[in-house]
C-alpha positions, 0 to 999 in steps of 0.5 A: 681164526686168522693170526694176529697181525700187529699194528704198523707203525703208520697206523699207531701214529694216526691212533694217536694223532686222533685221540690228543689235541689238534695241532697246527701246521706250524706246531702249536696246539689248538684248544679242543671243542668246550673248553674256554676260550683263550683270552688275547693280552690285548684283551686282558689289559683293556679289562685292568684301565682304571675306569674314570668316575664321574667327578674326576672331570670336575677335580681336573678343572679345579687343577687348571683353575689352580694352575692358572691363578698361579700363573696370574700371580707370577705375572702380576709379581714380574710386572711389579718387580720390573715397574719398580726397577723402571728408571724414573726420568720424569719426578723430582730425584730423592737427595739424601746426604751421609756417610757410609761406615763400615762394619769391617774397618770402623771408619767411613767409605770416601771417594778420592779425587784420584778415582781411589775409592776406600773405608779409611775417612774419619767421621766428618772428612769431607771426602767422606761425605756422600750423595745419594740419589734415588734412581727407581721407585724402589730403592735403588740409588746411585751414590756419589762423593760430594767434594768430587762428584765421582760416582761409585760403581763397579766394573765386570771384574767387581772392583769398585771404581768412580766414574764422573758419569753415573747414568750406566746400570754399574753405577746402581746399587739397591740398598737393602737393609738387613736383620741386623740394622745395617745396610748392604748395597747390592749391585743392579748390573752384576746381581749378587755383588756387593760393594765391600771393604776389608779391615784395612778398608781395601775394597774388595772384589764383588764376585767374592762378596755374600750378604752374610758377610761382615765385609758388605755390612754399612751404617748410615751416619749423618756428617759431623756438624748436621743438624738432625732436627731442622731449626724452628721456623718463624712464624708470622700471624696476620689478623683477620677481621671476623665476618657476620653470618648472613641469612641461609642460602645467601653469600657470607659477607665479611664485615667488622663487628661493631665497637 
């Protein structure tokens, strides 16, 4: 027998080489034959999309027909709030005539012949006295002294100032009336401010006015000496001779009754 001569490195190399995976040249193991196959991760996550049933076509639709009910609504509630505050030009104006008191100061608002505007009258000062035109459909009015003709309105810093003309939108104010009773009158121009006065009946500024404020808080108090109900008109009854029926499907004839 021939001595035994161990194996050379070379050769323990390829021994081994055969009995593990195969290997690529880039280094990564393939897997060997019969054993299962690897599954890519574009493959594993098409098989977790959630399958739609049959009736989610039919639950996106009623969305949609939600959707656009609501929508109808929106608009339709635009259009009429903008025909509401549309000026109305062409009807006969509402005049209505009375004083504004204040909450705050507890005497009436006036409009002075110097522009000065306050809440310092006293009930039935004819400064005092006020007229009130209604300039929308709603209830949106431009408000004027009767002794001088000056209008109330409110200039970009929100100070209260009187104008002999009040076609512009400073001079509209939307009377709204409150939990309360009483009657705030909100700006149409600077949406927000309110026409105000302190205790000392000093307007204030309408940038520093809310609604919950005793200071925008107004009654309407009828001028002293007006009449709340209308004196009673004269009624004149005429007398008219009665008339004879005459037979059906002819023309009714008026004639005296006989004495």
């Amino acid at each position: 027998m021939g001595s035994w001569v161990p194996p050379s490195r070379t050769h323990a190399l390829r021994e081994r080489r055969m009995h593990s995976p195969s290997v690529s040249r880039s280094g990564r193991r393939h897997p060997q034959a019969g054993s299962e196959r690897t599954v890519s991760g574009s493959e594993a996550s098409a098989d977790h999309i959630p399958r739609r049933g049959p009736g989610s076509g039919h639950r996106r639709a009623q969305a949609h027909r939600r959707l656009l009910h609501l929508l109808v609504l929106c608009l339709q509630a635009q259009h009429v709030r903008e025909q509401s505050l549309v000026t109305d030009q062409l009807s006969r104006r509402l005049i209505r005539t009375y004083q504004l008191y204040s909450r705050t100061s507890g005497k009436h608002v006036q409009v002075l012949a110097n522009k000065r505007i306050n809440a310092m009258a006293e009930d039935g000062d004819p400064f005092a006295k006020l007229i009130v035109e209604t300039d929308t459909f709603g209830s949106r009015v431009r408000v004027r002294g009767a002794e001088t003709g000056l209008y109330i309105c409110m200039n970009k810093k929100g100070k209260l100032i009187a104008k002999s003309n009040g076609k512009g939108k400073d001079c509209v104010f939307t009377e709204i009336v409150l939990e309360n009773n009483y009657t705030a009158l909100q700006n149409a121009k600077y949406e927000g401010w309110y026409m105000a006065f302190t205790r000392k009946g000093r307007p204030r500024k309408g940038s520093k006015t809310r609604q919950h404020q005793r200071e925008v808080h107004f009654m309407k108090r009828l001028p002293r000496g007006h009449h709340t109900t209308e004196q009673s008109l004269r009624f004149e009854f005429l007398n008219y001779p009665p008339f004879t029926r005459s037979l059906r499907g002819s023309q009714r004839t008026w004639a005296p009754e006989p004495r």
